[in-house]
Backbone as CSV, one residue per row, in Angstrom:
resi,resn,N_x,N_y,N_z,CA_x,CA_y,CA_z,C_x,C_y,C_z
1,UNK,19.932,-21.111,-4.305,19.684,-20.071,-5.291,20.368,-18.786,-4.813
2,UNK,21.377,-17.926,-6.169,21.939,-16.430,-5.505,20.836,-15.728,-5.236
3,UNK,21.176,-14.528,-4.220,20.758,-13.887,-3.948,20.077,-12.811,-4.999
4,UNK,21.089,-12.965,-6.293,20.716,-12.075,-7.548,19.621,-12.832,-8.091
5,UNK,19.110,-14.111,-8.069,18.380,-14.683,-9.255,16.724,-14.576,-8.146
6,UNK,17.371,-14.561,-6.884,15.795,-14.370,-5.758,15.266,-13.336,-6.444
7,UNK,16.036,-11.752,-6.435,15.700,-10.635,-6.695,14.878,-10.763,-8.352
8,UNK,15.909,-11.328,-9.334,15.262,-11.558,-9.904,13.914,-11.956,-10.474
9,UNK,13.620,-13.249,-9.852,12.249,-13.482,-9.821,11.369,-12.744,-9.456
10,UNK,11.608,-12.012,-8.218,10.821,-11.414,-7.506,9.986,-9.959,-8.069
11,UNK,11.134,-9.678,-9.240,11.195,-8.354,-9.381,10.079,-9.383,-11.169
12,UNK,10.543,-10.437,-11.220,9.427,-11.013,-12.742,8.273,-10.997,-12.038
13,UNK,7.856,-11.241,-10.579,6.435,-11.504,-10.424,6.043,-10.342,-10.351
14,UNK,6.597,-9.559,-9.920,5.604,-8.120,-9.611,5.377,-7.727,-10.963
15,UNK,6.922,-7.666,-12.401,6.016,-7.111,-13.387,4.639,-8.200,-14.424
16,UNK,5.051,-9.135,-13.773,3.900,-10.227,-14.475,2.387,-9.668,-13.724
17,UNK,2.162,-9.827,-12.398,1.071,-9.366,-11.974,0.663,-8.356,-12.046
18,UNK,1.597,-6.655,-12.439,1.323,-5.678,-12.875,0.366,-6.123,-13.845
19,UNK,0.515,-6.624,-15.044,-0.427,-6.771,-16.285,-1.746,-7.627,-15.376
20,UNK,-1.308,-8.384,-15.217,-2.423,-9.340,-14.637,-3.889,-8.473,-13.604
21,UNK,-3.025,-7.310,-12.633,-4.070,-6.875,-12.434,-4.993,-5.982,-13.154
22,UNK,-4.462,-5.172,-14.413,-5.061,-3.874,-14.915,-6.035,-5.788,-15.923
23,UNK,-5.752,-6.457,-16.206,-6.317,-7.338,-17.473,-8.105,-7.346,-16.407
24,UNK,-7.742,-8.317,-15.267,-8.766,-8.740,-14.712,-8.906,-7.636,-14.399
25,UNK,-9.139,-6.606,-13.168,-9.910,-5.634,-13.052,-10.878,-5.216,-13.615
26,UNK,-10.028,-5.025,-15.211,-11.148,-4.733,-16.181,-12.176,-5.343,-16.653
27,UNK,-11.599,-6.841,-16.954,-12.822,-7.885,-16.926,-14.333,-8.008,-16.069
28,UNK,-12.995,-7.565,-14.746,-14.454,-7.867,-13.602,-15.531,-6.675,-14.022
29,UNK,-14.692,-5.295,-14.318,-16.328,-4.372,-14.179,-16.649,-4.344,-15.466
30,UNK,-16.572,-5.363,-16.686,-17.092,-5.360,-17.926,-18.455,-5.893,-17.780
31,UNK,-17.528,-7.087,-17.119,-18.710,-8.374,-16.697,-20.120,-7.908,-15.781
32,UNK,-19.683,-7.040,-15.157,-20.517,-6.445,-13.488,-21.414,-5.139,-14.206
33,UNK,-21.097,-4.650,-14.960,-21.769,-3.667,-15.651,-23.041,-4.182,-17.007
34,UNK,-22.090,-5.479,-17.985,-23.391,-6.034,-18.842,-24.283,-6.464,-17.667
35,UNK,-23.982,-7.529,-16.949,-25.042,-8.077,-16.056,-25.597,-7.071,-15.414
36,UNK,-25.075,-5.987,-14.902,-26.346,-5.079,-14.110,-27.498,-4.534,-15.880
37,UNK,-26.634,-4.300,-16.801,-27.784,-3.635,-18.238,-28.406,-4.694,-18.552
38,UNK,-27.999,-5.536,-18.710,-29.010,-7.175,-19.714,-29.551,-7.597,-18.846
39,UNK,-29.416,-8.365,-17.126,-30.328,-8.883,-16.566,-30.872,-8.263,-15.716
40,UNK,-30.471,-7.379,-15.212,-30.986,-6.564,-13.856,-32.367,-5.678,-14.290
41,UNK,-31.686,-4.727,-15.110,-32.775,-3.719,-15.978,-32.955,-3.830,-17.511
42,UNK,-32.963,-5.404,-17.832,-33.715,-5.835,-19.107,-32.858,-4.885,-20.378
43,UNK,-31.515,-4.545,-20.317,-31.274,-3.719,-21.811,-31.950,-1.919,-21.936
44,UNK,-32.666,-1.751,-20.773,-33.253,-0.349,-20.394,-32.120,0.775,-20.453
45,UNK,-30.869,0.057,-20.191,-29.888,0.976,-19.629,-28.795,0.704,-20.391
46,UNK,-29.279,-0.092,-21.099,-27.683,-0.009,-22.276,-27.131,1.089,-22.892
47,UNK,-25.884,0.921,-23.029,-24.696,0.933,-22.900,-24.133,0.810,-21.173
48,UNK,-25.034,1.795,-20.827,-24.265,2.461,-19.530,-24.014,2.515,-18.744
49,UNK,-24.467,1.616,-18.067,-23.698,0.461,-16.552,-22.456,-0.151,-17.083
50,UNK,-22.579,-0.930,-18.689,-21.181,-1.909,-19.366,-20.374,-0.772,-18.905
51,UNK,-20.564,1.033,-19.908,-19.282,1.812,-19.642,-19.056,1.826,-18.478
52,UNK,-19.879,2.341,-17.290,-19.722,3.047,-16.312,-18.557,2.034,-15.668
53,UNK,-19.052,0.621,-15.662,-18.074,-0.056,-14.675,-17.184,-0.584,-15.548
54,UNK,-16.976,-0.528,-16.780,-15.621,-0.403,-17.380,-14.810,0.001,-16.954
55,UNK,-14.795,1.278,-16.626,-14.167,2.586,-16.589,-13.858,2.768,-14.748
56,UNK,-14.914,1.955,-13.816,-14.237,1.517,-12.978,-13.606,0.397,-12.349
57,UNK,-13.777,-0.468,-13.111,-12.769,-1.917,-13.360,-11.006,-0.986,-14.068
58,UNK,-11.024,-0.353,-14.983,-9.569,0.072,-15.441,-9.347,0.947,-14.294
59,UNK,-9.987,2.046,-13.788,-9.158,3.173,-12.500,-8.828,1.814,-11.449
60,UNK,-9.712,0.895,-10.952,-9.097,0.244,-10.096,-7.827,-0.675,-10.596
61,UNK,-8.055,-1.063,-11.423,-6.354,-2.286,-11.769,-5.433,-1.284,-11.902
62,UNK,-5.701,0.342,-12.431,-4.371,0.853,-12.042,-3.968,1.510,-10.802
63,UNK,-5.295,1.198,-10.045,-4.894,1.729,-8.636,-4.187,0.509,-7.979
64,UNK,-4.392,-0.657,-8.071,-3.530,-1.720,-7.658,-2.382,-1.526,-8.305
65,UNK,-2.184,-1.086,-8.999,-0.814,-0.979,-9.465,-0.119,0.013,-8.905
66,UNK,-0.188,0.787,-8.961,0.316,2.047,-8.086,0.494,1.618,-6.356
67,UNK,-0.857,0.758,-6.047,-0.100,0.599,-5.167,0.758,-0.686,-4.581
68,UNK,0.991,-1.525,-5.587,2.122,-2.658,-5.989,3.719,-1.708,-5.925
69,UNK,3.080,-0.801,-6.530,4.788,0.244,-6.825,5.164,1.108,-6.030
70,UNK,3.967,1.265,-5.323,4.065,2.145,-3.933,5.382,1.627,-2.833
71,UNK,4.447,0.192,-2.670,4.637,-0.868,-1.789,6.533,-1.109,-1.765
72,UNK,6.194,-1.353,-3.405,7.721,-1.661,-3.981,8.778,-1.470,-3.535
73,UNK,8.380,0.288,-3.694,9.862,1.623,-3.753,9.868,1.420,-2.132
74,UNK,8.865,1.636,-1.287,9.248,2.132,0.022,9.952,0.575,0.680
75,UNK,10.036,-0.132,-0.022,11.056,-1.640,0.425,12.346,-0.794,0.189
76,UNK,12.389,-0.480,-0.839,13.719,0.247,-1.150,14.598,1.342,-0.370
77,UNK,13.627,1.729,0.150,13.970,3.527,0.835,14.462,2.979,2.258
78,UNK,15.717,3.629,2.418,16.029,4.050,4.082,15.556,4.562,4.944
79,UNK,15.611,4.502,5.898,15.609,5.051,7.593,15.770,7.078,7.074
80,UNK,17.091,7.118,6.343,17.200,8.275,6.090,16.647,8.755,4.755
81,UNK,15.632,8.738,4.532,14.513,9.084,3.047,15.739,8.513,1.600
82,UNK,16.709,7.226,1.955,17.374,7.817,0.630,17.397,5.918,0.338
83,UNK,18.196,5.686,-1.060,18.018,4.499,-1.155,19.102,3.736,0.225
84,UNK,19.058,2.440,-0.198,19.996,1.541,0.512,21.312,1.958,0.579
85,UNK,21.736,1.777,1.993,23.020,1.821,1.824,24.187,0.987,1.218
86,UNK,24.959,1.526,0.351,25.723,0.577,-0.403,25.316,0.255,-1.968
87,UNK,24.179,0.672,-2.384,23.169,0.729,-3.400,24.460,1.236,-4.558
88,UNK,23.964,1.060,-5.911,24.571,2.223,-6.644,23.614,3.224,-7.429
89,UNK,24.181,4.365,-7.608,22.683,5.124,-7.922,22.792,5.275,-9.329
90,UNK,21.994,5.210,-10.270,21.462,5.461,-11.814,22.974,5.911,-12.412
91,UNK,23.865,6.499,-11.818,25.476,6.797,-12.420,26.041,5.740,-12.799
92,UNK,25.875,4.737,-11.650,26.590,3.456,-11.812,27.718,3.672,-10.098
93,UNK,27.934,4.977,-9.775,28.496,5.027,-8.868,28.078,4.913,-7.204
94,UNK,29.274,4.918,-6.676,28.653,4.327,-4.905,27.988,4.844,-4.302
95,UNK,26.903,4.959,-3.460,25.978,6.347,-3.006,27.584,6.478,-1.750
96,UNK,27.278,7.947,-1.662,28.293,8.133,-0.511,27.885,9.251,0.021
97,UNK,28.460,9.778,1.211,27.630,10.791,2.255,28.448,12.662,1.632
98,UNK,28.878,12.475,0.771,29.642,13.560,0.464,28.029,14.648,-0.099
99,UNK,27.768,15.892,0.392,27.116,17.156,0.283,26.603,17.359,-1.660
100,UNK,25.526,17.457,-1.413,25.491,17.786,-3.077,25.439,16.116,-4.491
101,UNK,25.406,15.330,-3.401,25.539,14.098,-4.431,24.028,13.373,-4.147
């Protein structure tokens, strides 16, 4: 397999599991919030355990995400804070050591 079609994939799993984590996350504190209102405290507390851990089931799947992309970029980054050497940058052109570029 080229080296282009590795990258490829690699670069499909991360955005496939991007979705995958914000989906479940959320699931989990939907799920973790009815069960603390319906069985724990009998419907006493409905709505507001479901919201509460809604709302922290979504901050966490996008905190996994962020730090999926965290993870990502700093694969990317050089020794010298800049991309790869040899890279081309968003111009289309060669990164090169010339002042101001």
């Amino acid at each position: 397999m080229e080296e282009k079609e590795k990258e490829f994939l690699r670069n499909l799993y991360t955005l496939a599991s991007v979705g995958i984590n914000i989906v479940v996350a959320t699931f989990i504190g939907l799920i973790m919030g009815r069960l603390l209102d319906v069985n724990v405290f009998k419907g006493k507390t409905e709505p507001w355990f479901t919201l509460i851990f809604l709302l922290f089931g979504i901050i966490a799947g996008f905190r996994n995400v962020f730090q999926m992309v965290s993870e990502k970029g700093s694969k990317n980054i050089g020794p010298d804070g800049e991309g790869s050497a040899g890279e081309y940058d968003s111009r289309g052109d060669e990164d090169d050591d010339r002042p101001g570029t």
